[in-house]
C-alpha positions as CSV (number, residue, x, y, z in Angstrom):
1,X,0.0,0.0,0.0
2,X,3.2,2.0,0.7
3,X,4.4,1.7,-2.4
4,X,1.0,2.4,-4.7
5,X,0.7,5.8,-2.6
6,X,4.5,6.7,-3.2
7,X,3.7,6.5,-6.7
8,X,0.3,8.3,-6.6
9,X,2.5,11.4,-5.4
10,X,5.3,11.1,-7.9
11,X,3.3,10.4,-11.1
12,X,2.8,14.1,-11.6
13,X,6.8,14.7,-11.1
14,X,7.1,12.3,-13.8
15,X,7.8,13.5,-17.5
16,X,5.3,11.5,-19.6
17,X,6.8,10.2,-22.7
18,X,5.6,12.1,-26.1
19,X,4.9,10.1,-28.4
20,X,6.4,12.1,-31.2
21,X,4.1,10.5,-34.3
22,X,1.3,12.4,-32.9
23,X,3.0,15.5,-33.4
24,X,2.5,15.5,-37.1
25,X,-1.5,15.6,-35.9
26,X,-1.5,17.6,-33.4
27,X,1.3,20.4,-34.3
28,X,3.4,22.0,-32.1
29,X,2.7,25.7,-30.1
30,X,5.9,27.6,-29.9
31,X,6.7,31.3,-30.5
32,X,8.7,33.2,-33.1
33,X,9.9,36.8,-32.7
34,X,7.3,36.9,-29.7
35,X,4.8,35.7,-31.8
36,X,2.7,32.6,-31.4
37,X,3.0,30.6,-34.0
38,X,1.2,26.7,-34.7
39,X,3.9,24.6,-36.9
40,X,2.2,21.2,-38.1
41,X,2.3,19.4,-41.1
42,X,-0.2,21.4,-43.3
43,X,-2.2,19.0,-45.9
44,X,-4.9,20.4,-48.1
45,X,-8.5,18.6,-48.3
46,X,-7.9,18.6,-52.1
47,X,-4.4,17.1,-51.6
48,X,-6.1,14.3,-49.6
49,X,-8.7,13.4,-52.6
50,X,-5.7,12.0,-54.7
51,X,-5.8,8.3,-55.1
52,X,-2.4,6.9,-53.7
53,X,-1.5,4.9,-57.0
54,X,1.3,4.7,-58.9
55,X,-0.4,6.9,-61.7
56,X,-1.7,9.6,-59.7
57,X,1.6,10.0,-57.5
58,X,4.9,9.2,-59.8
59,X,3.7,9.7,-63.6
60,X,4.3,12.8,-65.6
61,X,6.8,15.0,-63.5
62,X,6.4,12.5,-61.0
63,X,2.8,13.8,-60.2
64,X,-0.2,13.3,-61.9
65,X,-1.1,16.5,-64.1
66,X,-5.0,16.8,-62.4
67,X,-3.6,17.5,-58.9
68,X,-4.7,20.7,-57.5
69,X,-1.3,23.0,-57.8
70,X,-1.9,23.9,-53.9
71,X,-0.8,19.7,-53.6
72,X,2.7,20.4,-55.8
73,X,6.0,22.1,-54.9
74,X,8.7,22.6,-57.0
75,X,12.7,21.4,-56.2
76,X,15.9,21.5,-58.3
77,X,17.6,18.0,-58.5
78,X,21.1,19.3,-59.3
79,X,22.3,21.0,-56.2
80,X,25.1,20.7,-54.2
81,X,26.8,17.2,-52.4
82,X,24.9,14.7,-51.1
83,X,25.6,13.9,-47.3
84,X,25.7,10.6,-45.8
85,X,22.9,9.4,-42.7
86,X,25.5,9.3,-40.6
87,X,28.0,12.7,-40.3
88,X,29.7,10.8,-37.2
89,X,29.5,8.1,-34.8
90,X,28.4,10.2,-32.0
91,X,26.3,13.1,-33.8
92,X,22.3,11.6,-33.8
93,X,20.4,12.7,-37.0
94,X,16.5,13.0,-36.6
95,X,14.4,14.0,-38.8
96,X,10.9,15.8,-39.2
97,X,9.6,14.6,-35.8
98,X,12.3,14.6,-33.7
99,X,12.5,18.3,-35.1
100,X,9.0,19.3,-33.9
101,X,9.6,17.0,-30.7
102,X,12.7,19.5,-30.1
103,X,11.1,22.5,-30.4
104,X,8.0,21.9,-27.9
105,X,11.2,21.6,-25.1
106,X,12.6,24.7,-27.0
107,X,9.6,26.5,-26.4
108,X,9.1,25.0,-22.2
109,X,13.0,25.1,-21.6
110,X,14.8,27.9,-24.2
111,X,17.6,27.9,-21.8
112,X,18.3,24.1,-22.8
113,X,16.8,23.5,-26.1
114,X,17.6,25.6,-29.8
115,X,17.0,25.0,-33.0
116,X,19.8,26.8,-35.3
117,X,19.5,27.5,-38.7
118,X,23.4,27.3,-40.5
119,X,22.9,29.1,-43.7
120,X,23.3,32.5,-44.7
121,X,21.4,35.5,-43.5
122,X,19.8,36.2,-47.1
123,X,18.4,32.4,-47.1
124,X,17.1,32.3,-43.4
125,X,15.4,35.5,-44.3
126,X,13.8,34.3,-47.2
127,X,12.0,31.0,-45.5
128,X,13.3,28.8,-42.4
129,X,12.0,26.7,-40.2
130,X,9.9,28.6,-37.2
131,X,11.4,29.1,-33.9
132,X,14.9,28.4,-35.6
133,X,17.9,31.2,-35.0
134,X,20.4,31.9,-37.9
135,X,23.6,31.1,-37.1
136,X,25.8,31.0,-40.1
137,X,28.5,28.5,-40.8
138,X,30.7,31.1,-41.6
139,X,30.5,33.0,-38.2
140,X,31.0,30.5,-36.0
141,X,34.8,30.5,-35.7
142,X,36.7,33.9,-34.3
143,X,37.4,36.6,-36.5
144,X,39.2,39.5,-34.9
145,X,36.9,42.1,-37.9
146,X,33.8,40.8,-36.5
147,X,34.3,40.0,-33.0
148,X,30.3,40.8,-32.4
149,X,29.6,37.4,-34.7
150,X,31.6,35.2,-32.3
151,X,30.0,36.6,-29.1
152,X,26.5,36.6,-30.5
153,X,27.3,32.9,-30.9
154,X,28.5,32.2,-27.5
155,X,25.0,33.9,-26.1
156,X,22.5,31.7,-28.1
157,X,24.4,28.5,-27.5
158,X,24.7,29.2,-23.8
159,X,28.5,29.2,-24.0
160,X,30.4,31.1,-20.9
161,X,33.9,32.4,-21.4
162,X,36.1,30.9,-18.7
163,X,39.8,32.0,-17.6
164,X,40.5,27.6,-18.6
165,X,39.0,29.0,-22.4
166,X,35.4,28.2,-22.9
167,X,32.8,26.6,-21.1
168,X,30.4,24.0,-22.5
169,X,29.2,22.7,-18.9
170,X,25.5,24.7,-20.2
171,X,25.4,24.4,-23.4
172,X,22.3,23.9,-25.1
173,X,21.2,20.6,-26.6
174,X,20.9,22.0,-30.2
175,X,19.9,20.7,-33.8
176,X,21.4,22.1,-37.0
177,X,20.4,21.9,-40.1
178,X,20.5,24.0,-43.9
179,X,19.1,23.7,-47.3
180,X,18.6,19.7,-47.7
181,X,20.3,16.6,-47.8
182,X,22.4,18.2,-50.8
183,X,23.4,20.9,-48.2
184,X,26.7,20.5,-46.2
185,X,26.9,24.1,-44.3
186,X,25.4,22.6,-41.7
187,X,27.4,19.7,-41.0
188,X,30.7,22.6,-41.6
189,X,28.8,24.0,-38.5
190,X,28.7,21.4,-36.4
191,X,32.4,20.6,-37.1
192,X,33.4,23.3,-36.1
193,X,31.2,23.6,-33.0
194,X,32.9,20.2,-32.3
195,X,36.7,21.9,-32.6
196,X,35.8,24.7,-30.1
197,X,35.2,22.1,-27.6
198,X,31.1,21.5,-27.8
199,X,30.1,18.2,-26.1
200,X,29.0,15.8,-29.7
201,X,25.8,14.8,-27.0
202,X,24.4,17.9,-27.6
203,X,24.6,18.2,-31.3
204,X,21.9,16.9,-33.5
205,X,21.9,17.1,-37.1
206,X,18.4,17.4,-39.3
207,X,19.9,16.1,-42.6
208,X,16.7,16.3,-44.5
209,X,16.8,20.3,-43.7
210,X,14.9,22.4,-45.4
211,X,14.1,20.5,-48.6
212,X,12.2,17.7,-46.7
213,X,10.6,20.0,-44.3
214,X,8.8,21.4,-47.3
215,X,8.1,18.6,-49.2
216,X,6.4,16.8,-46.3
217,X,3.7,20.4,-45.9
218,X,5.2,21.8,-42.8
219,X,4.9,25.2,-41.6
220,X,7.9,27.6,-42.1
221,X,7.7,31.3,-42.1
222,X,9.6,33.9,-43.9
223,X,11.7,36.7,-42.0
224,X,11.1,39.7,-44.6
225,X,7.5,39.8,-43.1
C-alpha cells in the first residue's frame, strides 16, 4: 500500500513520454519573434482526394497533371553534395519529428533546447524553419573584424567564457540543419562547433533540412514579413 501511494504522489513529477508520431497531428505551439505561431504538417482537403496509385503520385513529373497545384512544390535535382545518414558516430540525426519534438522543449525550456538555422542570413530571411535562430556557418569561428559574430554565438548556445577558455558545462542541446540533404553548411557548423570544444551529446543534425521539411507540408515562415 506504501508503495502504490508513493507513486500516486510522484506520477505528476514524472515527464510522460511524447509520443512524437502524434505531433505531425497535433502540431506544435511555440513562438517566433514573440509571436505565437502553430507549426504542423499542413495537408490540403484537395491534396487528400488524390488516389495513392502509382499513376496519380509518380507519372508525368512525378505527379499526376490533375492534382490541384496547392498539392505540388517545386525542387531543383542538381544542387550541391549529397551527405551521408551518418555525419559521425556520436552526432544523432533526426528528422521531421524529432525536429517538432525538439522544439516543444525549446519553447518550455529555451535555456536548454535551440534549433539553429546554419545558412546564410539572405536564405534564413527568405524561409526557415519557425522558432529556428540563424547562425551562419561562416560565423562560427573567431574573427578579430567581427568580434560581435563570435560573441552573438557564444550567447544563443549558452557558452560562458572561462579563464581555462570556454565553457560547454550549459550548453544547449541543439539541432542544426540548412538547405537539404544536398546541403553541407550545416554539417561545416557542427564541425566546427565540435573543434571549439562542444560536447557531440548535444549536437543533433536534421539532414533532411529544409528540402524535406517542405516537401512533407510543414509550416515555415519567412523573415522579410
Amino acid at each position: 500500500m506504501k508503495l502504490i501511494i508513493f507513486l500516486i504522489f510522484l506520477s505528476p513529477f514524472v515527464e510522460a513520454k511524447i509520443n512524437i508520431k502524434s505531433l505531425q497531428y497535433s502540431g506544435v505551439k511555440a513562438m517566433h519573434n514573440n509571436r505565437p505561431i502553430l507549426i504542423e504538417r499542413i495537408q490540403n482537403g484537395k491534396c487528400l482526394d488524390i488516389p495513392i496509385i502509382p499513376n496519380s503520385i509518380y507519372s508525368q513529373n512525378f505527379i499526376d497533371k490533375q492534382a490541384p497545384q496547392v498539392c505540388k512544390k517545386t525542387f531543383l535535382t542538381t544542387l550541391g553534395i549529397l551527405q551521408p545518414i551518418s555525419i559521425d558516430k556520436d552526432i544523432k540525426t533526426v528528422g521531421e519529428l524529432e525536429v517538432l519534438e525538439h522544439i516543444q522543449k525549446s519553447d518550455k525550456e529555451p535555456s536548454k533546447y535551440i534549433l539553429i538555422d546554419s545558412r546564410r542570413a539572405e536564405w534564413y530571411e527568405q524561409i526557415t524553419i519557425p522558432t529556428s535562430v540563424n547562425l551562419p556557418y561562416n560565423e562560427i569561428v573567431y574573427d578579430g573584424d567581427f568580434k560581435e559574430d563570435f560573441e552573438y554565438m557564444l550567447k544563443i548556445l549558452n557558452i560562458k567564457k572561462s579563464k581555462k577558455g570556454l565553457d560547454f558545462s550549459r550548453a544547449k542541446k541543439a539541432i542544426l540543419f540548412c538547405n537539404g540533404s544536398w546541403c553541407i553548411q550545416s554539417s561545416k557548423a557542427i564541425f566546427t562547433l565540435i573543434d571549439l570544444g562542444y560536447p557531440k551529446e548535444k549536437l543533433l543534425w536534421y539532414r533532411g533540412g529544409l528540402q524535406d521539411w517542405l516537401a512533407y507540408g510543414m509550416t515555415t515562415i519567412s523573415n522579410n514579413q
